[in-house]
C-alpha positions as CSV (number, residue, x, y, z in Angstrom):
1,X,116.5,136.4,93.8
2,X,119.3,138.7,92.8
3,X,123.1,138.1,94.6
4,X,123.1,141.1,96.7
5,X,119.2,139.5,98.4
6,X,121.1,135.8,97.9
7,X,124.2,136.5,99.9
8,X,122.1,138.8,103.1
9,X,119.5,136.0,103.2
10,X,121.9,133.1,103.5
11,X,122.1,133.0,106.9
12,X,118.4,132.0,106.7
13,X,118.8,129.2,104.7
14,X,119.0,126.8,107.2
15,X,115.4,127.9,108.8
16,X,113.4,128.2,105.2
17,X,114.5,124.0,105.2
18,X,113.3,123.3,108.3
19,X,109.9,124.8,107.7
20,X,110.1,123.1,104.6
21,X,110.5,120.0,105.9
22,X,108.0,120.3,108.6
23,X,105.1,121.6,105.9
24,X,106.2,118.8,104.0
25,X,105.5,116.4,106.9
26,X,101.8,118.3,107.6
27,X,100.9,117.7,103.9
28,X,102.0,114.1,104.3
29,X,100.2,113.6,107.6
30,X,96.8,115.3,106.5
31,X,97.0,113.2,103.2
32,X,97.1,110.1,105.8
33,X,94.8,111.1,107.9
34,X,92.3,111.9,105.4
35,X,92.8,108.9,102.6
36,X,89.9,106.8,103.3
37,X,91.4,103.5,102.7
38,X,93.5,104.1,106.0
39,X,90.5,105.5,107.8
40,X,88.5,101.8,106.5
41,X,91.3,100.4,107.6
42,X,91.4,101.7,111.2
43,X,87.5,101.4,111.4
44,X,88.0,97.5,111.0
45,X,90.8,97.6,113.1
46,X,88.4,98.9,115.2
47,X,85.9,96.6,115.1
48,X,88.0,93.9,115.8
49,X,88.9,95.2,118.9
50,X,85.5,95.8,119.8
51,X,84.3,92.2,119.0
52,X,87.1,90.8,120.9
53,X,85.7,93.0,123.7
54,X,88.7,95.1,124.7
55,X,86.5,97.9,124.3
56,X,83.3,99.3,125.9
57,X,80.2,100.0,123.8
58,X,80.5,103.8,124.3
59,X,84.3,103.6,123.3
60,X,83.5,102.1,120.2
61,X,80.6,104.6,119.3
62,X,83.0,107.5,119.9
63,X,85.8,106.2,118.2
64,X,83.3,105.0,115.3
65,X,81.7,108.3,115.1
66,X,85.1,110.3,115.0
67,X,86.3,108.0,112.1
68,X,82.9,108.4,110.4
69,X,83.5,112.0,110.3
70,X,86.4,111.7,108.7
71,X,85.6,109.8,106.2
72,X,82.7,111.3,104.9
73,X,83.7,115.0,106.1
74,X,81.0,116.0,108.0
């Protein structure tokens, strides 16, 4: 970036960090939401709720079934 394109695009600054910041935050939330040892995580966190019944038999399936998919990507 030459000084003439430096100095007009200054005033821009500001937004080019703010979408930085914010596609920072998507790649860390996607890497969270995809790393398996969270999703085994939430699945026995899940599991535990179900056996201590606060949650119905279909609940559970749905939930189970959503974090299945995750995890193996189908």
């Amino acid at each position: 970036m030459g000084l003439i394109s430096g100095v007009l695009t200054l005033p821009l600054a500001p937004v080019r960090g703010v979408v930085w910041v914010a596609d920072q935050l998507a790649q860390a939330a996607d890497r969270e939401l995809h790393d398996p040892s969270v999703i085994r995580a939430r699945l026995a966190a899940l599991n535990e709720e179900y056996e201590a019944g606060h949650l119905s038999t279909e609940a559970f399936e749905h939930e189970e079934q959503q974090l299945l998919d995750l995890l193996y990507g189908c």
